[in-house]
N, C-alpha and C positions, 0 to 999 in steps of 0.2 A: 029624643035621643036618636031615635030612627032616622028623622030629616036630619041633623047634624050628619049622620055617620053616612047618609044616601049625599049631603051639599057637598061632603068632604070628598069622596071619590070623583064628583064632576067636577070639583076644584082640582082635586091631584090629575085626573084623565088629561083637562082642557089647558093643564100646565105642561103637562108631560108632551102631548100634541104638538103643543105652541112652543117649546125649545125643539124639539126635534125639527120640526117644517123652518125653525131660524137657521140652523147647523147645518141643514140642509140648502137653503138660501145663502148662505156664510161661503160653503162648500162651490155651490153654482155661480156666485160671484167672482172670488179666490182663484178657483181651479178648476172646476167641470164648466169653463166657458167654449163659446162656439168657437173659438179660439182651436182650444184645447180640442175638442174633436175635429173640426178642421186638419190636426195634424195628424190625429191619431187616426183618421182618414186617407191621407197619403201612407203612413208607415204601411198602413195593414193591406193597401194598393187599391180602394176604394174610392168611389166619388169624393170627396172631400165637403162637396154641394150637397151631396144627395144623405153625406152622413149629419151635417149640421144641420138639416132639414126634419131631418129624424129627429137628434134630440130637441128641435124646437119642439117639435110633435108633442114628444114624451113630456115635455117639458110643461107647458100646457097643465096637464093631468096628473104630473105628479103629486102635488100636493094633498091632491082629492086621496088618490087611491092610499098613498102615507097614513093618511088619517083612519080612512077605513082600515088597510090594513092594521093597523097598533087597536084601537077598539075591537077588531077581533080577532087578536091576539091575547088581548086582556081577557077578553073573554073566554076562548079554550083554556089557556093556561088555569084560569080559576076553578073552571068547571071539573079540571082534572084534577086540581090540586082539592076541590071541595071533593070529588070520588074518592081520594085515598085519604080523607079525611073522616069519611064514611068507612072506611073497609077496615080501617083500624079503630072504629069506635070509636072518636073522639067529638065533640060539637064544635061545633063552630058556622054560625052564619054567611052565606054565601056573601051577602057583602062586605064583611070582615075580610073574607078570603078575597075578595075581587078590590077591596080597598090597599090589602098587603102587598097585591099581585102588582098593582100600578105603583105602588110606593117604593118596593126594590128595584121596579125598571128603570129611576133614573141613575140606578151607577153605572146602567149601559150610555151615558152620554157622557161621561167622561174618555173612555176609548174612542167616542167618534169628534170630540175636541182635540183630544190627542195628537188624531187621525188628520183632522185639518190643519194642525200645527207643525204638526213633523212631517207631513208628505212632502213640501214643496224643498227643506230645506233637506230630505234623503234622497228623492227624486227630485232635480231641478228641471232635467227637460224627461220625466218620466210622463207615459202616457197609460191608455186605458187597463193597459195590463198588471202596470205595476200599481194601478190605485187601488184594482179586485184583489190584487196580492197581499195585500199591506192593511196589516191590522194588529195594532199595540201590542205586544206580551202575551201573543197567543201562536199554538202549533205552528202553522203554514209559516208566518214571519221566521221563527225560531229556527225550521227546517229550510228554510230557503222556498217554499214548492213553487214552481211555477206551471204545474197542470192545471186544468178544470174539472176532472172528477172528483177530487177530495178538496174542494175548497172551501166549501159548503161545512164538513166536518172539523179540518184543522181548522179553520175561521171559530168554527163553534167553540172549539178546544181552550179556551185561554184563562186567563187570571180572573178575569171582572165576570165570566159565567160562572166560575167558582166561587169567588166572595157572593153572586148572586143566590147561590144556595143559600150560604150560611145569613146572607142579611134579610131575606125571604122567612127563613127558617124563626130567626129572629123575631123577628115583629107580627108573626104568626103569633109566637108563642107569647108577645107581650102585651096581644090584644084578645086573647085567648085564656082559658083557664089553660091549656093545656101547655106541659114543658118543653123546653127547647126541644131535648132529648129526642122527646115525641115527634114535635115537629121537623126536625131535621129527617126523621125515621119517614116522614109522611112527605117528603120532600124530593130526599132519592128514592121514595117506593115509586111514586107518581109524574110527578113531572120528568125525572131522567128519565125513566124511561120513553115516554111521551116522545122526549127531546134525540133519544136514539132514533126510535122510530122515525119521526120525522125527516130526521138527515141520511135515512137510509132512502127511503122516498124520494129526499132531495139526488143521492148518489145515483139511484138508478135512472131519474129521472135526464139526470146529466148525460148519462152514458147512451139512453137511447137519441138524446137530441146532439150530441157533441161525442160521438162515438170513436171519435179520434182524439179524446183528452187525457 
């Protein structure tokens, strides 16, 4: 039972990885091409050479670090979600929690298919600003923003981190003795606030790097 439940998470992980790095590849193909920063290089009054050279750079490594990053990502999130699993008394095995944590994270790919689909056809000649702008059915989109201090939070702000609660909360509870009820309760005690914190980190961090946003 143990090995099923440990094969199932490196199946759900190494799926989750492997659409994301495609959507990502989808994305670099489509529209984040040398192309594309080439231009977004003259708007901004920049080398145009020196910016396309960059993101080949980055380019390179993105992949690598995608991946690291999301594995520990799965990782805090569980650890946090397995602490208020603890503080409210309930059981539940850390890999149950680190199995739920990776199974809710794919309804975050349907906003970034979304994301590929409708950027080019609301921005047709939109460049690097309106791509950090533009995110499905959440805050910043809905408000218009075009700063960089709050992007980081309205980005967070939107429909699909809400349903992630509740479908989180969900498969918690349905691999779990414990009730929705609970788990939802063990949900917002733990991860929201986590997820505050975090974007407060990210805002300040904004504001000492980009002090004019």
């Amino acid at each position: 039972m143990k090995n099923a439940i440990t094969r199932s998470i490196v199946i759900l992980m190494l799926s989750y990885i492997f659409f994301s790095l495609c959507l990502i590849k989808i994305a670099g193909n489509l529209i984040l091409t040398p192309a594309f920063f080439h231009q977004d290089g003259k708007e901004f009054g920049d080398d145009p050479g020196t910016v396309v050279e960059l993101y080949l750079k980055i380019n390179r490594w993105l992949y690598v670090f995608t991946a690291l990053y999301l594995i520990l990502k799965f990782l805090v999130i569980s650890i946090v979600l397995k602490t208020g699993f603890y503080l409210f008394r309930c059981s539940a095995s850390f890999k149950t929690v680190f199995r739920a944590t990776v199974l809710a994270e794919f309804i975050f790919l349907i906003p970034a298919m979304i994301k590929i689909y409708w950027y080019p056809k609301a921005f047709p000649d939109g460049g690097m600003n309106e791509w950090a702008h533009f995110y499905p059915l959440s805050a910043m989109s809905l408000l218009n923003y075009r700063g960089t201090i709050w992007v980081y939070p309205l980005q967070s702000l939107n429909f699909f981190e809400v349903l992630y609660w509740f479908l989180l909360a969900y498969i918690l509870s349905h691999n779990t003795s414990v009730s929705f009820d609970k788990t939802i309760k063990v949900v917002l005690s733990s991860y929201l606030p986590a997820l505050i914190i975090w974007g407060v980190v990210i805002v300040f961090y904004t504001i000492i790097v980009l002090p004019s946003g």
